[in-house]
N, CA, C and O of each residue as an XYZ file, in Angstrom:
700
protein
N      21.012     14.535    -19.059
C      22.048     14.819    -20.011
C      22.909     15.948    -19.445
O      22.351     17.009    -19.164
N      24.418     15.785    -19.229
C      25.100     17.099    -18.989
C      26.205     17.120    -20.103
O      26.300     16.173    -20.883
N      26.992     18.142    -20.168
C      28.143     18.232    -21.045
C      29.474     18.197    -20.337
O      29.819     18.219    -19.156
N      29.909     18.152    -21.158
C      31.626     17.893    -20.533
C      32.620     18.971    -21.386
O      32.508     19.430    -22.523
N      33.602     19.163    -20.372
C      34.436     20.213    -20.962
C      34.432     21.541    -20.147
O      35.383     22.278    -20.407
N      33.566     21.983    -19.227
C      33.797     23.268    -18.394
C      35.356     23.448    -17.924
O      36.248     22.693    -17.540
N      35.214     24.781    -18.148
C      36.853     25.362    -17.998
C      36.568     25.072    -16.762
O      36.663     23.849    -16.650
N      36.106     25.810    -15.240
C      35.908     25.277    -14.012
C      35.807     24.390    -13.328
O      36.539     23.905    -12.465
N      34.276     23.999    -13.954
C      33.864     22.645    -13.404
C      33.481     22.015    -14.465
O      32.683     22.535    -15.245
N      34.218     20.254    -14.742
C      33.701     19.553    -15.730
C      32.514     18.747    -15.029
O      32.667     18.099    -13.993
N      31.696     18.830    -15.503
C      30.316     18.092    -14.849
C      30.435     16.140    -14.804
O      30.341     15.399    -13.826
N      30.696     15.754    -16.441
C      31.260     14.799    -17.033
C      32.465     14.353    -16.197
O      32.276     13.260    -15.663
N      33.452     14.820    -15.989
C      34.451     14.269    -15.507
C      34.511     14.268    -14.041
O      35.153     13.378    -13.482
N      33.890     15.201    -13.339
C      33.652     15.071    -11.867
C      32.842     13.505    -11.613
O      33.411     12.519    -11.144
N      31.312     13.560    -12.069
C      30.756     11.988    -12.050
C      31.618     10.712    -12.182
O      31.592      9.723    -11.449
N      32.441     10.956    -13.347
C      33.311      9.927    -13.321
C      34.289      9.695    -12.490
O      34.500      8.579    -12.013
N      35.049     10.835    -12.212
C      36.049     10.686    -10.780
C      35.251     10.053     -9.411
O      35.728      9.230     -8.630
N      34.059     10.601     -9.356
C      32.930      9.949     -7.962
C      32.802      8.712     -7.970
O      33.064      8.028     -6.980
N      32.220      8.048     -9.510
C      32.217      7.092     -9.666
C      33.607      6.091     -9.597
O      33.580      4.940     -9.161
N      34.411      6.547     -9.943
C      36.340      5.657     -9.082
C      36.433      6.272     -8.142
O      37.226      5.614     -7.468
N      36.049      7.494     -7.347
C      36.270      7.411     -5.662
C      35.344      6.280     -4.832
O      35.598      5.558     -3.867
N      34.287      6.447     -5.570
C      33.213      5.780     -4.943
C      32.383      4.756     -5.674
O      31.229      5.071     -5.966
N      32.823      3.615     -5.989
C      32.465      2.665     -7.134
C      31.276      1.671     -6.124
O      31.359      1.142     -5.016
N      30.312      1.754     -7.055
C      28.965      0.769     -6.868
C      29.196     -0.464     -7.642
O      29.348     -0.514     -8.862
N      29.208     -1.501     -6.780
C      28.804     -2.855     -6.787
C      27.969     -2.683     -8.313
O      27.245     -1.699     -8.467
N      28.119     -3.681     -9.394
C      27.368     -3.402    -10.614
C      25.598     -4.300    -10.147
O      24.459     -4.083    -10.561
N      26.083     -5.189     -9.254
C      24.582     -6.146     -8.639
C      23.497     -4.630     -7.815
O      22.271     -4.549     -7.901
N      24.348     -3.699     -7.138
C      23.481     -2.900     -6.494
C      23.112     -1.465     -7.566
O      22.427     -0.606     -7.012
N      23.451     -1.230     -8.772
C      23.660     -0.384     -9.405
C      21.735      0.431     -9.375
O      21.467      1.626     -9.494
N      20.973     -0.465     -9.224
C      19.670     -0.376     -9.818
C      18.922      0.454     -8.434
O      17.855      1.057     -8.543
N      19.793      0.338     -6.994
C      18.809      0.542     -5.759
C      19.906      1.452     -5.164
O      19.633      1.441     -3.964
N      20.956      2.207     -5.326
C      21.660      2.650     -5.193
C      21.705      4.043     -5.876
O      21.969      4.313     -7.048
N      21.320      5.012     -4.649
C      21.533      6.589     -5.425
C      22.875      6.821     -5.757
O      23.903      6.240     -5.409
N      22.624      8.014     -6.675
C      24.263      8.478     -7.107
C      24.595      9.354     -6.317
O      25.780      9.556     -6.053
N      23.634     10.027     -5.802
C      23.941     11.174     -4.756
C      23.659     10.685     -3.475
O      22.457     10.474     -3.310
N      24.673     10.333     -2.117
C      24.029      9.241     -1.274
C      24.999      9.491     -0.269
O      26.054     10.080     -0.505
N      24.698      9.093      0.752
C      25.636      9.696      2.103
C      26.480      8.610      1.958
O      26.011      7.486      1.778
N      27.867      8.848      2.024
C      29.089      7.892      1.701
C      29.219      6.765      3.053
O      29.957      5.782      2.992
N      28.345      7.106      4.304
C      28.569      6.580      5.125
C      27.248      5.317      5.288
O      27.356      4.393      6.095
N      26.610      5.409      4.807
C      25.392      5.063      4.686
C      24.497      4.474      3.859
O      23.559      3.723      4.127
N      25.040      5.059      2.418
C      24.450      4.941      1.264
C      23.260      4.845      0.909
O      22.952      4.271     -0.135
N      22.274      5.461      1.821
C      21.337      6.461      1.649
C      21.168      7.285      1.052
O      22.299      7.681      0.771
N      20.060      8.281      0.328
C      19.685      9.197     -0.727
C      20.641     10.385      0.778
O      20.801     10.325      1.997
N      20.991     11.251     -0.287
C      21.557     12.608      0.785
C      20.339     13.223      1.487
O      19.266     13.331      0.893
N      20.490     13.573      2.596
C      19.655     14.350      3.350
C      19.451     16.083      3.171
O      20.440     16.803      3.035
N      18.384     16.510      3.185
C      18.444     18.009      3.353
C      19.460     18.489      4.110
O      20.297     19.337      3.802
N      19.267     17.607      5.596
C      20.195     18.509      6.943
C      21.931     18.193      6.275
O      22.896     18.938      6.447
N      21.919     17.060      5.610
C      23.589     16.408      5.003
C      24.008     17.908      4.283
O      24.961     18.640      4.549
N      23.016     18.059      3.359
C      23.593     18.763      2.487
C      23.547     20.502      3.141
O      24.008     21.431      2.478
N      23.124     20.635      4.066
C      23.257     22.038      4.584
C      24.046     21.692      5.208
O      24.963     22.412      4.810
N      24.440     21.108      5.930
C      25.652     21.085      6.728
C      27.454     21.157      6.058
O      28.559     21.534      6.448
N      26.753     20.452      4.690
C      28.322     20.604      4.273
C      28.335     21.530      3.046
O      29.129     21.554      2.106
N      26.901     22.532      3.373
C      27.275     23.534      2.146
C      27.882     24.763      3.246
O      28.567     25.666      2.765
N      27.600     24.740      4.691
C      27.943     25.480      5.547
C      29.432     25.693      5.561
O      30.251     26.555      5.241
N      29.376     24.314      6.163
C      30.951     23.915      6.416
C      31.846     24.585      5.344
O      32.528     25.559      5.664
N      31.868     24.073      4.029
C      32.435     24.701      2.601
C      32.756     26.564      2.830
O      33.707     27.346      2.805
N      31.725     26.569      2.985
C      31.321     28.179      2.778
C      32.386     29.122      3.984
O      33.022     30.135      3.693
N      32.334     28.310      5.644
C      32.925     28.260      6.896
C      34.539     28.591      6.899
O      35.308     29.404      7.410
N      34.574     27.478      6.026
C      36.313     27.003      5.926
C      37.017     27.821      4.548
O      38.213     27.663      4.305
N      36.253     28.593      3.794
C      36.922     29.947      2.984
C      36.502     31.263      3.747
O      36.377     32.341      3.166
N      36.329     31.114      4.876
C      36.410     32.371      5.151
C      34.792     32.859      5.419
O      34.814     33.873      6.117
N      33.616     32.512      5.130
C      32.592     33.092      4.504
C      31.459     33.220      5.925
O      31.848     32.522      6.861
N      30.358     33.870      6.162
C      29.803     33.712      6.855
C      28.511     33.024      6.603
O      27.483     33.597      6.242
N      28.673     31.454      6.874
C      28.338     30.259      6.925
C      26.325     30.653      6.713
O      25.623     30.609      5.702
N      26.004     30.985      8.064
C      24.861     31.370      7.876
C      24.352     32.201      6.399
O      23.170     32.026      6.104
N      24.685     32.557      6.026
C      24.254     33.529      4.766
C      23.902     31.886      3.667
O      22.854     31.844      3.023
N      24.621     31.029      3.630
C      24.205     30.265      2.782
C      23.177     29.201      3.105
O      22.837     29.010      4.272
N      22.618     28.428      1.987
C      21.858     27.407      2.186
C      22.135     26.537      1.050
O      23.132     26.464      0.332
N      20.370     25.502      1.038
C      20.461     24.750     -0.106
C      20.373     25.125     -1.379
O      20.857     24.557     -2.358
N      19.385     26.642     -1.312
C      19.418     27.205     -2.006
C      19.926     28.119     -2.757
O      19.359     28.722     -3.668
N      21.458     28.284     -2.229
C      22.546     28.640     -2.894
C      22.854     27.747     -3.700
O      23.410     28.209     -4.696
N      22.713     26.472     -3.703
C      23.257     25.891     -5.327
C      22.303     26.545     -6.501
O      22.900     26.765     -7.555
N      21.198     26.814     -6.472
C      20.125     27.240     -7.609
C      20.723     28.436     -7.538
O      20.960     28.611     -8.733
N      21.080     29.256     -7.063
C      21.344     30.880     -6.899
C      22.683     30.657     -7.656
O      22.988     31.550     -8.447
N      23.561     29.561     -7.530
C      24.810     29.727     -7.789
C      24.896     28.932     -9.344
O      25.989     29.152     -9.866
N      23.994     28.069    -10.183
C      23.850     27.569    -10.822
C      22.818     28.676    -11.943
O      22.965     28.860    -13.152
N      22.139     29.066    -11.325
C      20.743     30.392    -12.177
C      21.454     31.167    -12.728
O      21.249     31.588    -13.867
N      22.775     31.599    -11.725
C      23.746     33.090    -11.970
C      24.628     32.693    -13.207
O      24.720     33.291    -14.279
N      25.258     31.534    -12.797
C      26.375     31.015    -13.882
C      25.823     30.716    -15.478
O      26.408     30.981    -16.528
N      24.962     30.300    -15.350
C      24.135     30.096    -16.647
C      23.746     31.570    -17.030
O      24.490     31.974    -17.924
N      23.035     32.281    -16.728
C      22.780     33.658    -17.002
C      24.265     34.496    -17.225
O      24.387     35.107    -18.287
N      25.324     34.527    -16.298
C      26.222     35.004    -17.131
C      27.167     34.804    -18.421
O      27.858     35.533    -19.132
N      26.766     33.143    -18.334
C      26.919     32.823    -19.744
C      26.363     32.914    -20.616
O      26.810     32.457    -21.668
N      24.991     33.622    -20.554
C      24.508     33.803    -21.866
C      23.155     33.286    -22.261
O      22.458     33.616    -23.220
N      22.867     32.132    -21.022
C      21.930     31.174    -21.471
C      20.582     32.449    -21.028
O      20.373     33.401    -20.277
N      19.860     31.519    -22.250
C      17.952     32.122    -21.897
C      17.669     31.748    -21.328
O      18.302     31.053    -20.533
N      16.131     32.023    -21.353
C      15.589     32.153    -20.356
C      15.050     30.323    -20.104
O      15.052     29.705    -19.040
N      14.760     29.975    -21.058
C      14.582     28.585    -21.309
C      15.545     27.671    -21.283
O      14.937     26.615    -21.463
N      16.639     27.435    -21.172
C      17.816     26.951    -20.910
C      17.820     27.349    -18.898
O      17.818     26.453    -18.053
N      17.823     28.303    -18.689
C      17.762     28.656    -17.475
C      16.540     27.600    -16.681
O      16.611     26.742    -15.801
N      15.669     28.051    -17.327
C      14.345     27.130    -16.534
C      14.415     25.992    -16.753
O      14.162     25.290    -15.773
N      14.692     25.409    -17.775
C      15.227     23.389    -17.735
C      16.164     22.946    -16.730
O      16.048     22.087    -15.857
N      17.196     23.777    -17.061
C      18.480     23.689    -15.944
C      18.057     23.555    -14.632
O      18.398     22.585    -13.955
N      17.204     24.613    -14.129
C      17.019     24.597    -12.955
C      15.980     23.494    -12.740
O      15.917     22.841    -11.699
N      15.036     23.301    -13.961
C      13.972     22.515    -13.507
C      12.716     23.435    -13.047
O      11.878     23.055    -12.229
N      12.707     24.443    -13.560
C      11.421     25.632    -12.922
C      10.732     25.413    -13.947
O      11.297     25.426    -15.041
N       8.900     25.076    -13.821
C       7.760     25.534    -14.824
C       7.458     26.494    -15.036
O       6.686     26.750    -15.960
N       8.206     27.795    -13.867
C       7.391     28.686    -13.857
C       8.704     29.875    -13.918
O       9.841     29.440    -14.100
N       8.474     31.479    -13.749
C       9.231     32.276    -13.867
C       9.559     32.194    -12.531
O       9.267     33.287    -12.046
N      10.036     31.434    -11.642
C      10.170     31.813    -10.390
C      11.857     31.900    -10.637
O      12.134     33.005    -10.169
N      12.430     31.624    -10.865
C      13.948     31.153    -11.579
C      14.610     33.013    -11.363
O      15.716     33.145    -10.838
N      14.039     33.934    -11.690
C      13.815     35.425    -12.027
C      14.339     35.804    -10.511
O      14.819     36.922    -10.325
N      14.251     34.969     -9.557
C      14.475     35.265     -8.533
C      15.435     34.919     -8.084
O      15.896     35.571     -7.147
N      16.149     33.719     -8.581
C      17.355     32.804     -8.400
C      18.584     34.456     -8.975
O      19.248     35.154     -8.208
N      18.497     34.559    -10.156
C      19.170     34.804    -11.011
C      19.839     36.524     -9.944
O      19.205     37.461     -9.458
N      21.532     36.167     -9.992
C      21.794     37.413     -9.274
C      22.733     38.248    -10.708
O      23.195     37.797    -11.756
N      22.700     39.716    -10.063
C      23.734     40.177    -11.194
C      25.166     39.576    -11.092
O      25.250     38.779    -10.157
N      26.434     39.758    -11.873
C      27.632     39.324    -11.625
C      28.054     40.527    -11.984
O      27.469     41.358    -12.679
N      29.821     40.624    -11.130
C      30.365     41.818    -11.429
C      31.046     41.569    -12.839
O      31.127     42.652    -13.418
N      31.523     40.618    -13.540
C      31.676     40.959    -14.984
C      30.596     41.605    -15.935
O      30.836     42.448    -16.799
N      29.525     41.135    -15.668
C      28.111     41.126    -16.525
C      28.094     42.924    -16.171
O      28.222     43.753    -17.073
N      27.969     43.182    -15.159
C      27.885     44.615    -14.675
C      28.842     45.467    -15.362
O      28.427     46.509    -15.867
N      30.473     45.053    -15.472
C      31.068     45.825    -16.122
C      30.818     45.930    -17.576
O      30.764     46.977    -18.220
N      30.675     44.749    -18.008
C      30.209     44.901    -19.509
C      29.288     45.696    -19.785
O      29.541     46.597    -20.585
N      27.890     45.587    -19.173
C      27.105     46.540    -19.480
C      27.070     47.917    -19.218
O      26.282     48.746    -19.673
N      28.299     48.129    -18.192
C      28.870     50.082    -17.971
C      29.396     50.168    -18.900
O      29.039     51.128    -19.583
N      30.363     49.396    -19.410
C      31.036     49.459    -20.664
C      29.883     50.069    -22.300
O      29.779     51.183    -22.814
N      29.366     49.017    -22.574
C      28.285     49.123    -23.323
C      27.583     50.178    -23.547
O      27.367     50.679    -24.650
N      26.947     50.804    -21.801
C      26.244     52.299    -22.049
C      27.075     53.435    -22.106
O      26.771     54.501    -22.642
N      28.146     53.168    -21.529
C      29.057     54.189    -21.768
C      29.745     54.687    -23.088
O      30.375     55.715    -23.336
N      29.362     53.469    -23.938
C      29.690     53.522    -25.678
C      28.951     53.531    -26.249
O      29.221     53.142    -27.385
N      27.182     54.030    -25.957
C      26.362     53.880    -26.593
C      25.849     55.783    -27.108
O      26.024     56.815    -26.461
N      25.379     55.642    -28.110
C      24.979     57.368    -28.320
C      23.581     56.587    -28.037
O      23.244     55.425    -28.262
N      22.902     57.694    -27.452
C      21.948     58.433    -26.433
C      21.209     59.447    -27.638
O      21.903     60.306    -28.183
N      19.591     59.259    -28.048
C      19.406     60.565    -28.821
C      17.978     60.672    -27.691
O      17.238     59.807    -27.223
N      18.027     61.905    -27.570
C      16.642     62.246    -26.741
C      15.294     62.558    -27.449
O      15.228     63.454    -28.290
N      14.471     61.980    -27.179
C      13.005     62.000    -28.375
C      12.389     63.172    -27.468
O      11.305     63.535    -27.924
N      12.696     63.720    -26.552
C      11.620     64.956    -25.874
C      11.471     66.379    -26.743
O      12.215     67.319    -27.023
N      10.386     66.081    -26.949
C      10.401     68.044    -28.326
C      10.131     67.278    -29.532
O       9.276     67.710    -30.305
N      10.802     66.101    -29.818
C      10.456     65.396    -31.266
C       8.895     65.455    -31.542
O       8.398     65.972    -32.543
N       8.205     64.861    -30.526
C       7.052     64.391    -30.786
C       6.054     65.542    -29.935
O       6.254     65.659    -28.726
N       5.349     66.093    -30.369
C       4.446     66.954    -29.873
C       3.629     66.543    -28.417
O       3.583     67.246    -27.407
N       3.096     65.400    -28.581
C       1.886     64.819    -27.563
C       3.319     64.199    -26.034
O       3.026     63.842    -24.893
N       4.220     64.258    -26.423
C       4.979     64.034    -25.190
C       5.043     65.244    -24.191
O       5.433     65.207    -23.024
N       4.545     66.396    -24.944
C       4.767     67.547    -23.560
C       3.005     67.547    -23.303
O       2.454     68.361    -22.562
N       2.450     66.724    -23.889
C       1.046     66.613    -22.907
C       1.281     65.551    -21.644
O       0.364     65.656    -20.829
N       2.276     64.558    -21.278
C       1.953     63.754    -20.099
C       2.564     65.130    -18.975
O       1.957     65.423    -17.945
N       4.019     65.938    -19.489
C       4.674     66.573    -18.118
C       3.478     66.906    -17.559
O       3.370     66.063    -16.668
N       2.421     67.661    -17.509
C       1.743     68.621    -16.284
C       1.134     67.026    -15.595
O       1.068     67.015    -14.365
N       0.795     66.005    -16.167
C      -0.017     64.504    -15.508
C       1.603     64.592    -14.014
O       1.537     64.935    -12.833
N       2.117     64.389    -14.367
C       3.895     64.192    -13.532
C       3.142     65.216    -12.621
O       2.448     64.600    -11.812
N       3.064     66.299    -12.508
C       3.006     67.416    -11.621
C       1.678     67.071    -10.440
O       1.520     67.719     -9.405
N       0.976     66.134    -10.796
C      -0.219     65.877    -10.119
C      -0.029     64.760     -8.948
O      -0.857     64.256     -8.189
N       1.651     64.527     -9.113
C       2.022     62.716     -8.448
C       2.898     63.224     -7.358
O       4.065     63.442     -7.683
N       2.546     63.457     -6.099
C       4.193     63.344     -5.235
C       4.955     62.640     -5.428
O       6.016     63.264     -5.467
N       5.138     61.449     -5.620
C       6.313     60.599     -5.865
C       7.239     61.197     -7.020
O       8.463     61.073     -7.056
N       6.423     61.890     -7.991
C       7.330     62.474     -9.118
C       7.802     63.799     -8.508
O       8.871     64.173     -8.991
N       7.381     64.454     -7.750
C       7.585     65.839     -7.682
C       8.552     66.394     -8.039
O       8.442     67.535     -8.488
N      10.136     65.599     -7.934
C      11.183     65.527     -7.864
C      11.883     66.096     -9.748
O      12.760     66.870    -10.133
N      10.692     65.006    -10.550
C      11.008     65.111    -11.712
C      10.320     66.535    -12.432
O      10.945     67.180    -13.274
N       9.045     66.885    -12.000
C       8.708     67.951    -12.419
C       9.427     68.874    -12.015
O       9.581     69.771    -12.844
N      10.192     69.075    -10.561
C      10.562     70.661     -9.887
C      11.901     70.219    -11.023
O      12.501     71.287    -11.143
N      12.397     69.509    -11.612
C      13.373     69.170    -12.497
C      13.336     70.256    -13.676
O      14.188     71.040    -14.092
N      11.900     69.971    -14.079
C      11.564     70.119    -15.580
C      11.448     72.088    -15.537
O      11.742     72.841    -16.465
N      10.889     72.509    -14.039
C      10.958     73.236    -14.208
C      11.924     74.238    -14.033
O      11.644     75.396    -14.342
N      13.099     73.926    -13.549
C      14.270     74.526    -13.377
C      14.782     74.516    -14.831
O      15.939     74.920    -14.941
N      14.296     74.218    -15.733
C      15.098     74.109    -16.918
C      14.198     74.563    -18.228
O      14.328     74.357    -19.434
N      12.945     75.481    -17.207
C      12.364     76.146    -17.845
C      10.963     75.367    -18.998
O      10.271     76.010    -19.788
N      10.896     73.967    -18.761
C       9.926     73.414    -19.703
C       8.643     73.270    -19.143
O       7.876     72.598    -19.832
N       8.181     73.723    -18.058
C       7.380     73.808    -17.357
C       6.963     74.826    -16.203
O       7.788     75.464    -15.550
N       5.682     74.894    -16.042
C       5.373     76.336    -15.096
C       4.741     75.642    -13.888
O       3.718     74.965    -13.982
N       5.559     75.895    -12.488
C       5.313     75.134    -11.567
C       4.386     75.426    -10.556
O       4.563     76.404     -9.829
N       3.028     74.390    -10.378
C       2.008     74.430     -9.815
C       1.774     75.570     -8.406
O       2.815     75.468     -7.756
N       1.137     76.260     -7.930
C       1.101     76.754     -6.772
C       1.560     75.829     -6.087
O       1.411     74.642     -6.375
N       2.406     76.413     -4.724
C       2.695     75.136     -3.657
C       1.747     75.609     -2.402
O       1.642     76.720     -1.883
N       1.038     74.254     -2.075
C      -0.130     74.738     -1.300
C       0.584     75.473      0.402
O       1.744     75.167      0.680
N      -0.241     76.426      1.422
C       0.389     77.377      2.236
C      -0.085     76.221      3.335
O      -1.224     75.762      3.417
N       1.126     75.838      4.209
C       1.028     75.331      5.306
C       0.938     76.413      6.739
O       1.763     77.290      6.993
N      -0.176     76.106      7.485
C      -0.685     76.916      8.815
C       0.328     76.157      9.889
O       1.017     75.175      9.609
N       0.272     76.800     11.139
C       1.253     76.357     11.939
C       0.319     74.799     12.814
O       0.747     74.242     13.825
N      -0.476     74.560     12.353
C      -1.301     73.537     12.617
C      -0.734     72.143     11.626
O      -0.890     70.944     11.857
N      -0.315     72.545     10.931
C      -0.073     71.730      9.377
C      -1.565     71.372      8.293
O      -1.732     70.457      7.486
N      -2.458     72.487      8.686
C      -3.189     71.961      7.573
C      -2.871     72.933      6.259
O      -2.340     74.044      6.266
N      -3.423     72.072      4.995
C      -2.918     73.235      3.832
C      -4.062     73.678      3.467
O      -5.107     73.036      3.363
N      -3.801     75.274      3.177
C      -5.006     75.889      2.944
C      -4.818     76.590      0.698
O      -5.747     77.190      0.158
């Protein structure tokens, strides 16, 4: 089942134009792919269809290699997601059982502006001090190098008292 009517691409009306560029015999209708090398009329090939997603990609300018077959799912995952569709609409579309689809799906620069837009109009209330048991995780932060960054934060701003920093020997061990 597809729909018809895309401002871009009509799905509906493209098939039908294929079908008067390229009209099937109604006797062969039954053994005859719809998607099929025009020269041949054979099911399309993997190598067919990389070659002329290259080519496409080649002849605007693009650097050919960067694409594949799997730019139609990347380019089909994205378009649906910036329209709006779920996550389930997404995974039929594509035909995924599974969350792998999560991977297809790229950001778009409209979607991006909207959502700068969005946080940039959003009030912000900070819950830190509200709740008592939240200044029990800061000193846990102080125990993580990867955070260090956020505690030497906390303590420049006075909400925290910052750990001894251990004394490096000219050996590098810390004593």
């Amino acid at each position: 089942m597809i729909g018809s009517g895309g401002e871009f691409i009509d799905a509906v009306a493209e098939v039908t134009n294929f079908l008067k560029v390229d009209p099937v015999d109604f006797r062969s209708l039954e053994t005859t792919p719809l998607f099929r090398d025009p020269y041949t009329n054979r099911p399309l090939t993997y190598d067919l269809v990389l070659t002329t997603i290259r080519s496409l990609m080649a002849s605007v300018g693009q650097d050919a290699s960067q694409f594949g077959t799997h730019s139609l799912r990347i380019g089909g995952a994205t378009a649906l997601f910036a329209a709006g569709a779920n996550e389930t609409v997404i995974r039929t579309m594509g035909r995924w059982s599974s969350d792998i689809h999560q991977l297809y799906v790229r950001a778009c620069f409209e979607q991006c502006c909207d959502w700068t837009r969005k946080a940039g109009s959003t009030k912000v209330s900070d819950l830190a001090g509200t709740f008592e048991e939240v200044a029990d995780y800061y000193p846990f932060l102080i125990h993580i190098p990867s955070y260090m960054y956020l505690s030497e934060s906390l303590c420049t701003h006075g909400m925290l008292t910052p750990p001894p920093r251990p004394v490096r020997t000219s050996a590098g061990c810390q004593h």
